[in-house]
N, C-alpha and C positions, 0 to 999 in steps of 0.2 A: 621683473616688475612689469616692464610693455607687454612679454609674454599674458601675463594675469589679465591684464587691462582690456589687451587682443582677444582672450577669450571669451571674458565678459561680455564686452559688444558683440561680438558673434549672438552669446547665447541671450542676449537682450534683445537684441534685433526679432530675431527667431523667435522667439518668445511675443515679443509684440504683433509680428505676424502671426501666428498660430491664435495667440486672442484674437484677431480680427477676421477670422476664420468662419466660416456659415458653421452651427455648432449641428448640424442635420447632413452637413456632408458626407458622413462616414457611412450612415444606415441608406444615402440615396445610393451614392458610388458602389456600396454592397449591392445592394439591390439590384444594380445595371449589370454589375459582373455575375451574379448570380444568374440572370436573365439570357445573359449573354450566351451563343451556342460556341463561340469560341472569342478571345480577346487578342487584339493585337496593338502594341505599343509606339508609338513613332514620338521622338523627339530631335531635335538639333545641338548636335555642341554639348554641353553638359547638363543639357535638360534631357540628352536620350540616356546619358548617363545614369540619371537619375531615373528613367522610364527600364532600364537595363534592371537596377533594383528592384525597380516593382515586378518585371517579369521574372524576375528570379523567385522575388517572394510568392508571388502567387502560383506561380509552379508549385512552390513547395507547397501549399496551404491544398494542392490537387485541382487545380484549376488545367484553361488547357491556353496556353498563350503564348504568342509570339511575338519576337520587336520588326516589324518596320523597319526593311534595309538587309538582313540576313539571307543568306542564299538558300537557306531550308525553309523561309516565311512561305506557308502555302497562301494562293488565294483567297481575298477577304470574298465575302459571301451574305444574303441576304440573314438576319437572324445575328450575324457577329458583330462583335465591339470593337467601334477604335478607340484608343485612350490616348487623347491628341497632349502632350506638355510643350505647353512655350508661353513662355514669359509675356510676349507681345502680341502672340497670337498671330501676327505677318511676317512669317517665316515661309517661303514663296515653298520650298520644297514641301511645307508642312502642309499648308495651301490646298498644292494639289494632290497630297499625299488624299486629304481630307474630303477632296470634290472627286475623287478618283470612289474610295470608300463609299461616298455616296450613292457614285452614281448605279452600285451593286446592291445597295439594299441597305448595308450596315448601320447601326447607329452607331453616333459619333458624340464623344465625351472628350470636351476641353479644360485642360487645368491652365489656369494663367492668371498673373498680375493685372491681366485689363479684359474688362471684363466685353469693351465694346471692341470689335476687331472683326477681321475676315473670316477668321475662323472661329470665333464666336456666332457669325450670323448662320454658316455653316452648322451647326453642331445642334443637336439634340437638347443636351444639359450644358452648362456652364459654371465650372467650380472656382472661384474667384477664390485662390490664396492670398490672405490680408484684404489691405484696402489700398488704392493709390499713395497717398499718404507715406505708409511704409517703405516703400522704394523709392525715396528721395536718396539720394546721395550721400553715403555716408562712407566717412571716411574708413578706409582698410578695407572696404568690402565692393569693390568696383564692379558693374559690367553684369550684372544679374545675379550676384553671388546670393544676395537675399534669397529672390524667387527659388531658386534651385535648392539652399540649403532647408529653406523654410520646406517644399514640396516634398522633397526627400524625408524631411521630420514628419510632416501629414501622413505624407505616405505610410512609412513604417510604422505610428501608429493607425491606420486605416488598417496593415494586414497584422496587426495584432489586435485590432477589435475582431477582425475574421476568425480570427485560429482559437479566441477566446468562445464569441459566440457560437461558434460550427464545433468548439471539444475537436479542432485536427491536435492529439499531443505531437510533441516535439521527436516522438520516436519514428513517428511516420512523416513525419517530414524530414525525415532524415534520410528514410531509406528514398526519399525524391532526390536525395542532393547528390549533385556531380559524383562518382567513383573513377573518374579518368580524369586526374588532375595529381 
């Protein structure tokens, strides 16, 4: 019975967030990645988690991208994309991950709960998942669980608006996917 209840509000939550969602974000965010000469991911905590997914996904979809923090991440460069997720936007590492990116060229893409921040004033575009409102306090879902689970649902559908509009079938993203696992 809690189980039921528990999932509910998850998928209520999520749901309320995703409506309050810019409904133009998918074709601008496309747009930037498309533009982009290369993408590179950085998040904190379970928002890189979540930034972990979209670098996966758009690998597969033939894109060229890297997360922020790995010991193969090449140098960001004039022309490439950073794809900043934080909830709060004043995540000091994210920060200067952000002013670092800048100060080489790249444009810079923030996804986050609030839309006025450090690393909003920093950032090129600003993709506000929900509205304030929505990450109130709610009970069972402590600590940004919203922002993250709601970003990750954007997300994955944002790289299935991709793989739908670009015709990538699922055969050739397949031969993208890890074979050493």
């Amino acid at each position: 019975m809690y189980q039921r209840q528990n999932q509910q509000l998850v998928l209520d939550r999520i749901s309320e967030v995703l409506d309050t969602t810019g409904e133009s974000y998918a074709d601008r965010l496309t747009k930037s990645l498309d533009d982009a000469n290369r993408i590179f991911i950085a998040g904190a905590g379970r928002s890189k988690l979540v930034g972990n997914f979209l670098a996966m996904r758009l690998m597969h979809a033939g894109y060229e991208v890297s997360v922020v923090g790995e010991i193969v991440t090449p140098a960001i460069q004039e022309r490439d994309l950073l794809v900043v997720i934080s909830g709060s936007g004043e995540t000091e590492q994210l920060i200067a991950f952000t002013k670092r990116a800048r100060s080489f060229g790249a444009s810079i893409i923030l996804l986050t709960g609030k839309p006025n921040s450090t690393i909003s004033e920093l950032a090129d575009e600003v993709f506000q998942i929900g509205v304030p409102e929505v990450y109130e306090t709610v009970k069972g879902m402590p600590m940004g669980t919203v922002f993250e689970l709601s970003t990750l649902c954007f997300l994955e559908s944002l790289i299935s608006h991709i793989i739908w509009e670009k015709g990538v079938p699922e055969e050739v993203m397949k031969t993208r996917h890890a074979n050493l696992e």
